[in-house]
Each structure stands twice: as structure tokens, then as C-alpha cells.
C-alpha positions in Angstrom: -8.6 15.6 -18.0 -6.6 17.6 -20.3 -4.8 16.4 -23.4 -1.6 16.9 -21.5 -2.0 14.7 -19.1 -3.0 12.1 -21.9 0.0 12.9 -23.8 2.6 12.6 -20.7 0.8 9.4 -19.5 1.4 7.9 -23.0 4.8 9.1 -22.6 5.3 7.4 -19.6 4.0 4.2 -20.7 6.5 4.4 -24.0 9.2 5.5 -21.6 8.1 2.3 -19.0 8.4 -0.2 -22.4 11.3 0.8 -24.0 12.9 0.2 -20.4 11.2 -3.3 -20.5 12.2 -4.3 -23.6 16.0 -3.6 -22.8 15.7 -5.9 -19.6 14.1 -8.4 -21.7 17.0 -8.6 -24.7 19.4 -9.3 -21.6 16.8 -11.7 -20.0 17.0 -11.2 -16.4 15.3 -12.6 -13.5 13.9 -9.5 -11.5 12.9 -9.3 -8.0 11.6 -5.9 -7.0 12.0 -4.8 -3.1 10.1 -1.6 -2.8 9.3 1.2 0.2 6.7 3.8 0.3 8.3 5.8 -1.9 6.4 3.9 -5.1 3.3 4.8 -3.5 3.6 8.5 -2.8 2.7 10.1 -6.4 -0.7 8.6 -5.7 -1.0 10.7 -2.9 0.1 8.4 -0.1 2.3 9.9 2.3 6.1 8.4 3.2 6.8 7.7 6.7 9.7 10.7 7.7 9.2 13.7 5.4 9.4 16.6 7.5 5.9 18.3 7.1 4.0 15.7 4.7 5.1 12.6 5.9 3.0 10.2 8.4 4.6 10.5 10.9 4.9 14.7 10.8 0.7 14.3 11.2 0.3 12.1 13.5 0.6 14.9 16.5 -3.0 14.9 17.2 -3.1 11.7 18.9 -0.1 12.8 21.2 1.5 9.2 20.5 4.8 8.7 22.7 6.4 8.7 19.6 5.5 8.3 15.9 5.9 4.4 15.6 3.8 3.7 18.4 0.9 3.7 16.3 1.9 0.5 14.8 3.1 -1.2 18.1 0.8 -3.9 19.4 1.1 -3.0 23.0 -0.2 0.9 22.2 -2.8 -0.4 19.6 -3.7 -2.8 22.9 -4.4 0.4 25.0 -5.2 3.3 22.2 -6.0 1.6 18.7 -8.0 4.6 17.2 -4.5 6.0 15.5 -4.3 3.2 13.6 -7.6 2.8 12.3 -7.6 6.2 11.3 -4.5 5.6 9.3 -5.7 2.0 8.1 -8.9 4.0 6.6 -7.1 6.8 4.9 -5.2 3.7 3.3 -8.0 1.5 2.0 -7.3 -0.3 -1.5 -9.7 2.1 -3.7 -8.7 5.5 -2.7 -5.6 5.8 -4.4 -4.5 4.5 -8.0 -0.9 2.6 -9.3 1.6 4.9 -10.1 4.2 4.5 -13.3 6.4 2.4 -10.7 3.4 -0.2 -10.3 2.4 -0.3 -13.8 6.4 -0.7 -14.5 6.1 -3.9 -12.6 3.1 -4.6 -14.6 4.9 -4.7 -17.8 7.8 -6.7 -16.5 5.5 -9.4 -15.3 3.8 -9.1 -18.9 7.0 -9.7 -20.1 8.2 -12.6 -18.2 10.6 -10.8 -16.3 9.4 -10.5 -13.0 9.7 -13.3 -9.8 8.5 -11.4 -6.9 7.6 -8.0 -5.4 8.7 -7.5 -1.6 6.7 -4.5 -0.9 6.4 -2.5 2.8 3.5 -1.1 1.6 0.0 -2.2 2.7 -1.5 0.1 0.3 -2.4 -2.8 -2.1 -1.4 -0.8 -5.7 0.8 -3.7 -7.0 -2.1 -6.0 -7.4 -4.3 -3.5 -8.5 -2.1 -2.1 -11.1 -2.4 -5.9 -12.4 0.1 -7.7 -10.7 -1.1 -11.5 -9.4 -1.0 -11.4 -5.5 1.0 -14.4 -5.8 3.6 -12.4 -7.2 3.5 -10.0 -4.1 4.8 -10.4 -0.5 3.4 -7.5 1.5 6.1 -7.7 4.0 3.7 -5.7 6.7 0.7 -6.9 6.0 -2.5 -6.3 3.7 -5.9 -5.8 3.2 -6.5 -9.1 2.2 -7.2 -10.6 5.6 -7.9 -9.3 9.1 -7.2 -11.5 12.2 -8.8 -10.7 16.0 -6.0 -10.2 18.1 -6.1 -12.9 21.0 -7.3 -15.3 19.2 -5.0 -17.1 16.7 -6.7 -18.6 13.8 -10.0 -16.1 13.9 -10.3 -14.2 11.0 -12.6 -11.0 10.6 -13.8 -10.9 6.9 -12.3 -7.8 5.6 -15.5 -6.3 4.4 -16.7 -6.6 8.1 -13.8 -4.6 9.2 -14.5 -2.0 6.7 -18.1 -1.7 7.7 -16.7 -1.3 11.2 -14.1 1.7 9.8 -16.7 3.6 7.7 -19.2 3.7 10.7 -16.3 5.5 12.7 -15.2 4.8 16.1 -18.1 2.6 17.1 -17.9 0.7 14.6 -14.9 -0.4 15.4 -15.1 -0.3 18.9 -18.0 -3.0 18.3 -15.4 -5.2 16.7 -13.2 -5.5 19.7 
């Protein structure tokens, strides 16, 4: 890495502080409601941007429309779209941006209550917030459940076997 990027992720962080430290002299209570849009400058895509967003690349499975991919009755029939998007999603391939490591440092500081997040990607708890703290309202990675049968859980490491082995992995799982 170059002694740039050093010097503007030190930036950041000074930046991300000085912002905490004015919250905390007023001494709010913060609840943070976030969208993919925290996530993207780690390289996950948003949902609707034309061209680079999820939904633009999702034409190779000739879906009856974009959001079908994350409809139970389509997953029922065709669930290899969302496996392939569940696997280019897995906690570990991307890293917490300055937005997550902002809500680091206002749980540090006392500040924070809760994090309603629509994204499954995971990067609040690994930037070091408690997954108490955070309410994934579309799921996580944390647990995997077999569909039919209420109560069965999959342990997630199974499911990821199942995803790295491709699509007979986890064809076996169904």
C-alpha cells in the first residue's frame, strides 16, 4: 500500500472522531438505519444503479424480473441466482468501510442504540460492532434455516461447504 492511502485512511479516521466527539458533547442517543449504499465502497454493488448495480447483472439468469431472485416462490423453482449472489456476498470478501468504522466509534463512545441495516453483508459486526447492536432487517449469515421445515437449522459452515463446491453442493443440500 502506498503512503497515500495511509495518510487518507488516517484522515478519515481523524475526520470520523472529530464528528464523534461533537455528537458526544451534545449526548445523543443514535439509532443508525442504513441501505446498501454503506456497503458499496467495499466493492458491493447497490441494488438499481444502471450498469453496476445488482440488479443491471443479473440478466444471465433471464429472471422475470430483477427481484425475483429473492422471492421464495422463484427460489422454490430456480434457486441457483441466489446462491450465486449469496456467494459473491460471504462475510470475508469484503472489508468495513469509514461508514462502518463511524458506527464503530459511536458505539466506542456510548452513543450508539441500534443499527437497522438491509444489508446481509455482515460489515457492521466485523468492523467491531456487537451483533446485539445489529438488526439485519433481511437476514444474515449467522444462521441458515431449510425451507419446509420450521425450526431446522443448517450450520452455516455446512451451507458454505455446499456454496464453494458449486451447484452440487448445493443441490445436495436441498
Amino acid at each position: 500500500k502506498s503512503a497515500g492511502m495511509y495518510w487518507r485512511k488516517a484522515e478519515e479516521e481523524a475526520c470520523l472522531q472529530q464528528v464523534a466527539d461533537l455528537i458526544k458533547e451534545r449526548s445523543p442517543r443514535i439509532v443508525v438505519m442504513a441501505g446498501a449504499g454503506i456497503s458499496t465502497a467495499s466493492g458491493i454493488p447497490d441494488f438499481r444503479s444502471p450498469g453496476s448495480g445488482l440488479y443491471s447483472n443479473l440478466q444471465k439468469y433471464r429472471l422475470p424480473y430483477p427481484e425475483a431472485a429473492f422471492e421464495l416462490d422463484y427460489f422454490q423453482q430456480n434457486p441457483a441466482p441466489f446462491y450465486d449472489i449469496v456467494t459473491s456476498l460471504w462475510p470475508g470478501r469484503h472489508r468495513p468501510t469509514a461508514t462502518h468504522r463511524f458506527m464503530r466509534m459511536l458505539h466506542e463512545s456510548g452513543l450508539l442504540q441500534r443499527v437497522y441495516t438491509q444489508n446481509i453483508d455482515g460489515l457492521e459486526v466485523a468492523a467491531g460492532l456487537p451483533s446485539e447492536l445489529v438488526v439485519p432487517v433481511h437476514g444474515s449469515f449467522e444462521t441458515c434455516h431449510v425451507l419446509g421445515r420450521p425450526g431446522v437449522e443448517v450450520p452455516i459452515a455446512e451451507l458454505k461447504g455446499a456454496l464453494d463446491a458449486g451447484g452440487e453442493g448445493w443441490q445436495a443440500l436441498a
